[in-house]
VMD Tcl script that builds the backbone (N, CA, C; Angstrom):
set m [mol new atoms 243]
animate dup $m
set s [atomselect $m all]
$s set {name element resname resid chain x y z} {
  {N N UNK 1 A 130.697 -20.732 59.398}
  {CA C UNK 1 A 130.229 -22.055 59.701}
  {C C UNK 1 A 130.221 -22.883 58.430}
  {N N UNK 2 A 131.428 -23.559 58.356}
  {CA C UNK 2 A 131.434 -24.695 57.477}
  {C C UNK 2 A 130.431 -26.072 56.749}
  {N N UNK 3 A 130.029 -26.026 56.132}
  {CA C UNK 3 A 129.093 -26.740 55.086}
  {C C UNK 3 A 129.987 -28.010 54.767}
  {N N UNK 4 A 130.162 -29.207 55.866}
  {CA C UNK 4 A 130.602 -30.516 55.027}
  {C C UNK 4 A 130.078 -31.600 53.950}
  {N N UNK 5 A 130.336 -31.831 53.735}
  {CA C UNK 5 A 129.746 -33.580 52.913}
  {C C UNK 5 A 130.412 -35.097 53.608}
  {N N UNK 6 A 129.051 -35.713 54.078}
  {CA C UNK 6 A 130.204 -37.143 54.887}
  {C C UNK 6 A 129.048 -38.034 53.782}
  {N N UNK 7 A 129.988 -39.061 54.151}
  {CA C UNK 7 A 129.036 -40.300 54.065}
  {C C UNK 7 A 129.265 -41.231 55.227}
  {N N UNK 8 A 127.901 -41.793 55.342}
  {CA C UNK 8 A 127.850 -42.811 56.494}
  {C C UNK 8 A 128.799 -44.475 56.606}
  {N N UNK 9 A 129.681 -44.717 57.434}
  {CA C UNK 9 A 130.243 -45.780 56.856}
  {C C UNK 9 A 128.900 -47.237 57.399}
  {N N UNK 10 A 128.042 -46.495 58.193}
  {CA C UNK 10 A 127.305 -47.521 58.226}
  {C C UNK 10 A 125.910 -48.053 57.701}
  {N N UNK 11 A 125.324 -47.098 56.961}
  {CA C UNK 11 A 124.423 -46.961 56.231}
  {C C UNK 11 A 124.546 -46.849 54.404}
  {N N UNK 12 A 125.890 -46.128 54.842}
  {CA C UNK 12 A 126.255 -45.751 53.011}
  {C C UNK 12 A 125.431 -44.505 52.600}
  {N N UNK 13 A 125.014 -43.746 53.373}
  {CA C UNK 13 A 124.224 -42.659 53.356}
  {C C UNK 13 A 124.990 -41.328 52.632}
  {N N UNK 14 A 125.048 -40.415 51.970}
  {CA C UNK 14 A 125.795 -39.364 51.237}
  {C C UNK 14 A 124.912 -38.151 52.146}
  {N N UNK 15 A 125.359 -37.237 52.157}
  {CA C UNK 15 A 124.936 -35.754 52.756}
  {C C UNK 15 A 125.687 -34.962 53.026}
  {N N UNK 16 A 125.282 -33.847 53.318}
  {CA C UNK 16 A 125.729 -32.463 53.912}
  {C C UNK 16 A 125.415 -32.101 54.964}
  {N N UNK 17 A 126.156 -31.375 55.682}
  {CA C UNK 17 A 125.534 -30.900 56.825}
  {C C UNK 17 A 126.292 -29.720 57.394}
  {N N UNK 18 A 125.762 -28.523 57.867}
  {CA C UNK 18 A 126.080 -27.567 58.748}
  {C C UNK 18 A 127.035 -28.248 60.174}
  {N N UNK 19 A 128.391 -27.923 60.285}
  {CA C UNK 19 A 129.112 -28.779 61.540}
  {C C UNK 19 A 129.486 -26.995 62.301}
  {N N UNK 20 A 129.040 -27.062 63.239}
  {CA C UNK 20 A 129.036 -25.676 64.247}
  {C C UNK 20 A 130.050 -26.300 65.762}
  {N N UNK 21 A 131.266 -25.551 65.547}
  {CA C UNK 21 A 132.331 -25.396 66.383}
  {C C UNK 21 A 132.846 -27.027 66.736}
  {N N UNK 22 A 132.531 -27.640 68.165}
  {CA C UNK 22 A 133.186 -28.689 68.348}
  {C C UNK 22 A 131.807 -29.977 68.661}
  {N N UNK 23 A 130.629 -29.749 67.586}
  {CA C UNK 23 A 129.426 -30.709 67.178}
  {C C UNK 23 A 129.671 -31.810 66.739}
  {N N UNK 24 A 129.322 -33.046 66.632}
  {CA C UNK 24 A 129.894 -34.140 66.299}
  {C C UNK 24 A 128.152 -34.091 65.255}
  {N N UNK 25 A 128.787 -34.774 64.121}
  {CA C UNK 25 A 127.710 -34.021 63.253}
  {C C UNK 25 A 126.918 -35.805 62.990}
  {N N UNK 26 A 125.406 -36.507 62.535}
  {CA C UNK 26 A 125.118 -37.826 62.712}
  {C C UNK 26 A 124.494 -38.075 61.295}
  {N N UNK 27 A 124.674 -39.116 61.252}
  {CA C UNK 27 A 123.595 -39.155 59.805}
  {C C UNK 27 A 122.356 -39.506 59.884}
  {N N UNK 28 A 121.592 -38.531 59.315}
  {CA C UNK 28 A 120.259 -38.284 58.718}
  {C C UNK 28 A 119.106 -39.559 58.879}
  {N N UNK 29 A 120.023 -40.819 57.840}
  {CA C UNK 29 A 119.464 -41.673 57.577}
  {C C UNK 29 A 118.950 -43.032 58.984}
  {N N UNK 30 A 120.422 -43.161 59.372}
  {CA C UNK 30 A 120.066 -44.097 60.757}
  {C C UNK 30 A 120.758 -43.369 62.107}
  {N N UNK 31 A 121.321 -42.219 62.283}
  {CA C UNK 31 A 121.629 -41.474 63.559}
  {C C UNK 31 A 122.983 -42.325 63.600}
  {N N UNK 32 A 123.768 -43.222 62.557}
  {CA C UNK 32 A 125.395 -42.826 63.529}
  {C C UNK 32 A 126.144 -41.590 63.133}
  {N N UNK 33 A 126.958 -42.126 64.211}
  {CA C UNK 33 A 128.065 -40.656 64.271}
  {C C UNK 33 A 129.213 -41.567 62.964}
  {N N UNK 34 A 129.388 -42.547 62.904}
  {CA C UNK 34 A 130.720 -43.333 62.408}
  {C C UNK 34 A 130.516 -42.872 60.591}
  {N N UNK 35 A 130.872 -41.386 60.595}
  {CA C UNK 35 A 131.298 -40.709 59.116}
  {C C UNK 35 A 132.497 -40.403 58.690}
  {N N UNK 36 A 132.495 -40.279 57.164}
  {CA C UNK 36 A 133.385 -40.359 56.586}
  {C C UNK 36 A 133.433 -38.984 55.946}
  {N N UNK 37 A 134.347 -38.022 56.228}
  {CA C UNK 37 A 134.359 -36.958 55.610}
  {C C UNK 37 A 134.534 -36.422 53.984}
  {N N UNK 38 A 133.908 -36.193 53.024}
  {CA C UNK 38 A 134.043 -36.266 51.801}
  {C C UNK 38 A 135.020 -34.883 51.023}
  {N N UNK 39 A 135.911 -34.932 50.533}
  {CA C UNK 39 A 136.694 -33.954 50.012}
  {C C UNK 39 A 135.602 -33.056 49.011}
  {N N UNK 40 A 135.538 -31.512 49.173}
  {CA C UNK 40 A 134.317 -30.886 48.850}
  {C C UNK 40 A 135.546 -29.530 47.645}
  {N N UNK 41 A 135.015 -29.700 46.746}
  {CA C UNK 41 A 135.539 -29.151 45.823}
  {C C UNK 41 A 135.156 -27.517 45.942}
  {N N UNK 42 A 135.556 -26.126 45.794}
  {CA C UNK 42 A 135.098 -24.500 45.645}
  {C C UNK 42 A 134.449 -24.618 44.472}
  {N N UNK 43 A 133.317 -23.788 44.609}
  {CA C UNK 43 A 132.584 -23.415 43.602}
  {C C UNK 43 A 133.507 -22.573 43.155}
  {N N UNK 44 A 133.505 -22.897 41.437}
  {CA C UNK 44 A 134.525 -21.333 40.951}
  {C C UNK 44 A 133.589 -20.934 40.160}
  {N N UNK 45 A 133.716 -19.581 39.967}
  {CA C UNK 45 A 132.814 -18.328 38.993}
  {C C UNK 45 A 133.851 -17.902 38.433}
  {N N UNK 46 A 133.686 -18.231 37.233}
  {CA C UNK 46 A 134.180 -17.432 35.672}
  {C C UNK 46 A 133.630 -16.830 35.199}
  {N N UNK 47 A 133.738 -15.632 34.048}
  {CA C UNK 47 A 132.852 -14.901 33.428}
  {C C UNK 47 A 132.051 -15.729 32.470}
  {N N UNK 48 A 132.441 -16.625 32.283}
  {CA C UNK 48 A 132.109 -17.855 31.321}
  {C C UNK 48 A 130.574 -18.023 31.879}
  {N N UNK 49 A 130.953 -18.767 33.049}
  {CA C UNK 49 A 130.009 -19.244 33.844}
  {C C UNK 49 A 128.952 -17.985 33.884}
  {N N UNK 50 A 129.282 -17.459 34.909}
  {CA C UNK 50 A 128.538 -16.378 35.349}
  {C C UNK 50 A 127.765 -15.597 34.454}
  {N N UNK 51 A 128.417 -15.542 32.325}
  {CA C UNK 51 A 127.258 -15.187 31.307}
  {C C UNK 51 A 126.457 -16.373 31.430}
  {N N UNK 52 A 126.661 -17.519 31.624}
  {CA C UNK 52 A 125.698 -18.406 31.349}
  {C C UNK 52 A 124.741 -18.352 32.155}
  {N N UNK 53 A 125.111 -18.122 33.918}
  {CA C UNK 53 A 124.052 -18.234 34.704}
  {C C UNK 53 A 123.361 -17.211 34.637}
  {N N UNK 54 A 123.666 -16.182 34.381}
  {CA C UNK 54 A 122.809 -14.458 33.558}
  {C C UNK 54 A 121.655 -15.110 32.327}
  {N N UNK 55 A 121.994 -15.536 31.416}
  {CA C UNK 55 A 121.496 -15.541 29.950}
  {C C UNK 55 A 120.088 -16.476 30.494}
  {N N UNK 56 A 120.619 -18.143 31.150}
  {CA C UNK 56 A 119.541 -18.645 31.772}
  {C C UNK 56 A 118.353 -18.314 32.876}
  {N N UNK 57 A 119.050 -17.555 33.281}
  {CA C UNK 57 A 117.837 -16.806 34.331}
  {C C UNK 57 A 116.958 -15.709 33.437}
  {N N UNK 58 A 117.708 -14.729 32.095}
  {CA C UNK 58 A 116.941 -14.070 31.276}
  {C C UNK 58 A 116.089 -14.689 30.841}
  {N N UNK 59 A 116.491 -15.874 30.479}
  {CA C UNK 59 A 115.488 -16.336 29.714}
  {C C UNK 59 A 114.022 -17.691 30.505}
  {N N UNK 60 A 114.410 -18.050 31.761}
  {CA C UNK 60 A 113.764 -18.139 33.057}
  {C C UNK 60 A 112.357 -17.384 33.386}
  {N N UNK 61 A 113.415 -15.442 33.132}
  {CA C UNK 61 A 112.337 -14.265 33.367}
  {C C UNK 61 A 111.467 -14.628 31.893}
  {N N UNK 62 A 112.330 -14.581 31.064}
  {CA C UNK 62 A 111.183 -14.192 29.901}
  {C C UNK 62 A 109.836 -15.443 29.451}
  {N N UNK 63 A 110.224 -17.032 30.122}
  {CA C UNK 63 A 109.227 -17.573 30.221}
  {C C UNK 63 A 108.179 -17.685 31.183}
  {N N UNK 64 A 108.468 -17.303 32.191}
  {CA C UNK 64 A 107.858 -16.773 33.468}
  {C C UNK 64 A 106.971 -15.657 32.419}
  {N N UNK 65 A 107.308 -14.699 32.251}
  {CA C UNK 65 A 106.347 -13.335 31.537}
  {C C UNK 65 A 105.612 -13.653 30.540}
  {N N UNK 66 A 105.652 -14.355 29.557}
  {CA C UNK 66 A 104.821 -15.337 28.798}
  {C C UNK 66 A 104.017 -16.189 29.375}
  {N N UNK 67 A 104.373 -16.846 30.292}
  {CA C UNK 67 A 103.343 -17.742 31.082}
  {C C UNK 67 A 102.486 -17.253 32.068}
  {N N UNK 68 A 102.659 -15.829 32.565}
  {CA C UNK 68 A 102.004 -14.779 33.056}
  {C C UNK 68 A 100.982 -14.104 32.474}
  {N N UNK 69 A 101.477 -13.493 31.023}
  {CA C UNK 69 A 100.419 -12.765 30.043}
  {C C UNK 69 A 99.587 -14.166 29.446}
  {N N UNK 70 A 99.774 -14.909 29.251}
  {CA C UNK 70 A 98.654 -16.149 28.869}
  {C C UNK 70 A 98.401 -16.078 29.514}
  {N N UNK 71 A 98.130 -16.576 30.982}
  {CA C UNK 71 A 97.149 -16.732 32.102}
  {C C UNK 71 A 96.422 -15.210 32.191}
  {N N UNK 72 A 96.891 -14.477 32.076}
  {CA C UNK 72 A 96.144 -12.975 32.055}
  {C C UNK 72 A 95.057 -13.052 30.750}
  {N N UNK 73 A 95.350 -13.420 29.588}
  {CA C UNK 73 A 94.904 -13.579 28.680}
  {C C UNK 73 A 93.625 -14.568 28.619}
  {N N UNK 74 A 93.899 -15.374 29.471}
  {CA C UNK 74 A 92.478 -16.775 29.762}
  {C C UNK 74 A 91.768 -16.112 30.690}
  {N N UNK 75 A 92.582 -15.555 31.726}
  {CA C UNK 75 A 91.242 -14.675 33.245}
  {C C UNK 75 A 90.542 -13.878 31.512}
  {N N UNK 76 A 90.945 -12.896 31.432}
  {CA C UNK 76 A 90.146 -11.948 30.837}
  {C C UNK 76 A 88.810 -12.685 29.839}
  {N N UNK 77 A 89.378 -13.550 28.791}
  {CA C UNK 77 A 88.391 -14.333 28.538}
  {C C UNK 77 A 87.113 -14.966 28.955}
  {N N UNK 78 A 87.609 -15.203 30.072}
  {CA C UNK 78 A 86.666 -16.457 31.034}
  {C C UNK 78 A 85.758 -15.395 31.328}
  {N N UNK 79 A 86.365 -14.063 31.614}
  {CA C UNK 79 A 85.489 -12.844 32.773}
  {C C UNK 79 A 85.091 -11.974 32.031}
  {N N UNK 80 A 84.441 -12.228 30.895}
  {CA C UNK 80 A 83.593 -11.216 30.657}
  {C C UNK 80 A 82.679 -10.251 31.659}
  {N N UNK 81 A 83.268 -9.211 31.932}
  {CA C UNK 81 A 82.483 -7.947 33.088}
  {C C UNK 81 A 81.662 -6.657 32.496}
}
mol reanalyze $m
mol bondsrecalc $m
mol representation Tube
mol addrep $m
């Protein structure tokens, strides 16, 4: 099930939308049907890419885990038991 991009020729509206078999697909913004189908480029994955989207998510995790052990670090404070 194909993932398009139209824009509205009567609103000027941009979107996407899920189009399932023979659906006439409407826009979002004011409900016409009168769209314009937008030429939708493939995502490509290179190793290029794909170290980059690795390295950023490492380092995503590793501020996530820092911002975890501080907040662990303030409970314990606050809670003297």
């Amino acid at each position: 099930m194909p993932i398009f991009d139209f824009v509205c020729t009567s609103c000027q509206h941009s979107f996407e939308t899920l189009v399932r078999g023979s659906t006439v697909p409407t826009c979002p913004a004011c409900n016409s049907t009168t769209l314009e189908k937008q030429l939708t480029l493939p995502a490509i994955k290179t190793s290029g890419t794909q170290a980059k989207a690795l390295h950023a998510a490492k380092q995503r995790d590793k501020n996530q885990g820092a911002e975890r052990m501080h907040a662990q670090r303030q409970y314990e404070l606050s809670h003297d038991d």
